[in-house]
C-alpha positions as CSV (number, residue, x, y, z in Angstrom):
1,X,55.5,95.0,60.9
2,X,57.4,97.1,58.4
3,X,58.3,95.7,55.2
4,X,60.8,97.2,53.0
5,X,60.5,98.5,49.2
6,X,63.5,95.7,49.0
7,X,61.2,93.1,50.1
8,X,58.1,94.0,48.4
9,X,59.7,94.1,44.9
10,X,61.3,91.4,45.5
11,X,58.5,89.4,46.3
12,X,56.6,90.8,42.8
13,X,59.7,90.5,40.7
14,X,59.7,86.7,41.5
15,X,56.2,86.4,41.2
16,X,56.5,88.3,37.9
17,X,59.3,85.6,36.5
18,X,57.5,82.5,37.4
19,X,53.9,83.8,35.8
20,X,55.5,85.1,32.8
21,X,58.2,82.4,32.2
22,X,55.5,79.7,32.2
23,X,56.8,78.7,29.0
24,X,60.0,78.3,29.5
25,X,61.0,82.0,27.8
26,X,63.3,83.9,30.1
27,X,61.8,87.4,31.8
28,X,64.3,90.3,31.1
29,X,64.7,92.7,33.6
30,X,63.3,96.1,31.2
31,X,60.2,93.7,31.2
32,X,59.7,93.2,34.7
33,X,60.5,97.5,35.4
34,X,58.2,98.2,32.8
35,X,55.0,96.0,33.9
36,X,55.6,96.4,37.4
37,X,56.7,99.9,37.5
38,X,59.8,99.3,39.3
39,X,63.3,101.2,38.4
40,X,65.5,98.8,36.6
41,X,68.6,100.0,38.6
42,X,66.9,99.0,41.8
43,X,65.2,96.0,40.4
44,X,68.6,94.3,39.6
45,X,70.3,94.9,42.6
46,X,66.6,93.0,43.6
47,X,67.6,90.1,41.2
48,X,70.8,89.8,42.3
49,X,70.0,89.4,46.0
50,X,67.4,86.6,44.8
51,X,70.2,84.8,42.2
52,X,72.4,84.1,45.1
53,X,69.7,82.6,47.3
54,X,69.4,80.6,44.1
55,X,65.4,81.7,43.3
56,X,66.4,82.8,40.0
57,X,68.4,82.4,37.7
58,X,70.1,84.5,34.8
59,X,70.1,83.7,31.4
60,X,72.6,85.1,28.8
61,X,72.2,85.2,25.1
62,X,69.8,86.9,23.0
63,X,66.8,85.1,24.8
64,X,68.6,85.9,27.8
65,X,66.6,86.9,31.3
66,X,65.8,85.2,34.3
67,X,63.9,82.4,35.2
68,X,63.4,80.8,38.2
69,X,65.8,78.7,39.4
70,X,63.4,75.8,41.2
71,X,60.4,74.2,41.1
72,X,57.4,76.9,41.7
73,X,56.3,74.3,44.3
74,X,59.8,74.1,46.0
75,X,59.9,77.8,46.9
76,X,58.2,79.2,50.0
77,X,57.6,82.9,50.6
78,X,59.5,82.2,53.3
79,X,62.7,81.4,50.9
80,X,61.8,84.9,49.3
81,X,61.9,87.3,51.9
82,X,65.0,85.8,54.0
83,X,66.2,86.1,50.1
84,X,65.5,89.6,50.8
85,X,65.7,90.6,54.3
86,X,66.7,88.2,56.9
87,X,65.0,90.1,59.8
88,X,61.8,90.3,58.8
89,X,61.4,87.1,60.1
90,X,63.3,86.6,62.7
91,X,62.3,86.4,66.2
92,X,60.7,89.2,68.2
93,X,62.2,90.1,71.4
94,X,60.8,92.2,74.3
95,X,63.7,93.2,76.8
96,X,63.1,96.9,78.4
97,X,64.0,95.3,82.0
98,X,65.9,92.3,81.7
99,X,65.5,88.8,81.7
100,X,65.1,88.3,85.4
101,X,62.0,90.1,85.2
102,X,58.6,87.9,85.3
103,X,56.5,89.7,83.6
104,X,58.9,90.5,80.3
105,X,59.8,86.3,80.2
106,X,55.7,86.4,80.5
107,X,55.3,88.5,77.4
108,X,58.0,87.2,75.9
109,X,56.9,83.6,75.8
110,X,53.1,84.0,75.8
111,X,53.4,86.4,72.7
112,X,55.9,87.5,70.8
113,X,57.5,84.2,70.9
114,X,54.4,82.7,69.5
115,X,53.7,85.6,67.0
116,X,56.9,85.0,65.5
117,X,56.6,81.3,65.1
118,X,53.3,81.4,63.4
119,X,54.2,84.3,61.2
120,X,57.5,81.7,60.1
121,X,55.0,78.9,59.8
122,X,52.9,80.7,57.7
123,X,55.5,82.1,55.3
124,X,56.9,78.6,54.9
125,X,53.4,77.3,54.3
126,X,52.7,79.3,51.4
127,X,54.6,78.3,48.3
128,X,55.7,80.6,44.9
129,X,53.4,78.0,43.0
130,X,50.5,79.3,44.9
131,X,51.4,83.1,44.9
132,X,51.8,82.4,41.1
133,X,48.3,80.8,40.4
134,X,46.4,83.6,42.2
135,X,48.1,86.2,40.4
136,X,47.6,84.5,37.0
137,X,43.9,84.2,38.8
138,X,43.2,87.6,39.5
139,X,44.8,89.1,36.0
140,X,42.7,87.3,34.5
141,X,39.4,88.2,36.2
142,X,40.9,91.8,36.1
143,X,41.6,92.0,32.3
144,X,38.2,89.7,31.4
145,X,35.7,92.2,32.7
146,X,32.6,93.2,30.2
147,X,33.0,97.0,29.5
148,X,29.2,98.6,28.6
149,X,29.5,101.3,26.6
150,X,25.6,103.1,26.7
C-alpha cells in the first residue's frame, strides 16, 4: 500500500495538535512546520483538508492556532486518513478478466475483499487518544535517556 506525503503529514500534524494542545493552548501552524519539519505551505493546505472534516479547528486571535475539534477519544485514524485521502481505504478490487470469471470472484472474495475490511476495521479501532498517548510515551522515553559522558 502506498501512502501519500498528504496522508502521512496529516496524520502527524493531528497527532502534533492534540499532544501539544493538551492544555487547552492552540498549536500554530510555524510550530507544527518547525517540530515536525514539514513546509508550512504544504502543512496548511494539510490543515485545511482536516478543518473541513471537522478534526481541527482554527483559532484566531493572538493565541490563535488550531486545536482539535473533538474529543481525542472520538477520532479514529480512520476519520484521519478518509480526512486525507478517501482511497486509501477503500475497497480493493481484482478485475483483469471479468466478473464471470471463477477464479477472479475467488480472489476477490477470499482476499482482497477481506484485506480491505480488516485494514478498515483496524483504522476505525484505533483512536487519536491512543496515537496521542504513545507519542507523548515514546518522547518521553526518547528525551529521558541517561547520557555518560567518560
Amino acid at each position: 500500500m502506498k501512502i501519500s506525503t498528504k496522508v502521512e503529514f496529516g496524520i502527524i500534524a493531528v497527532i502534533d495538535i492534540a499532544s501539544h494542545s493538551l492544555n487547552g493552548n492552540a498549536v500554530t501552524t510555524p510550530e507544527i512546520a518547525k517540530r515536525q519539519n514539514i513546509s508550512k505551505k504544504y502543512l496548511e493546505q494539510i490543515l485545511s483538508s482536516l478543518s473541513s472534516a471537522g478534526l481541527v479547528r482554527g483559532q484566531k486571535g493572538s493565541n490563535g492556532g488550531y486545536v482539535i475539534a473533538k474529543g481525542l477519544k472520538e477520532i479514529t485514524f480512520k476519520d484521519i486518513i478518509n480526512a486525507l485521502d478517501a482511497n486509501v481505504l477503500s475497497n480493493v478490487y481484482f478485475n483483469a478478466r471479468g466478473d464471470d470469471d471463477v477464479m477472479i470472484r475467488l480472489i476477490d472474495n477470499s482476499l482482497w475483499s477481506k484485506m480491505s475490511s480488516y485494514l478498515q476495521e483496524y483504522a476505525e479501532s484505533i483512536t487519536l487518544a491512543q496515537l496521542c498517548d504513545e507519542y507523548i510515551k515514546n518522547n518521553e522515553i526518547e528525551h529521558n535517556i541517561p547520557m555518560y559522558y567518560i
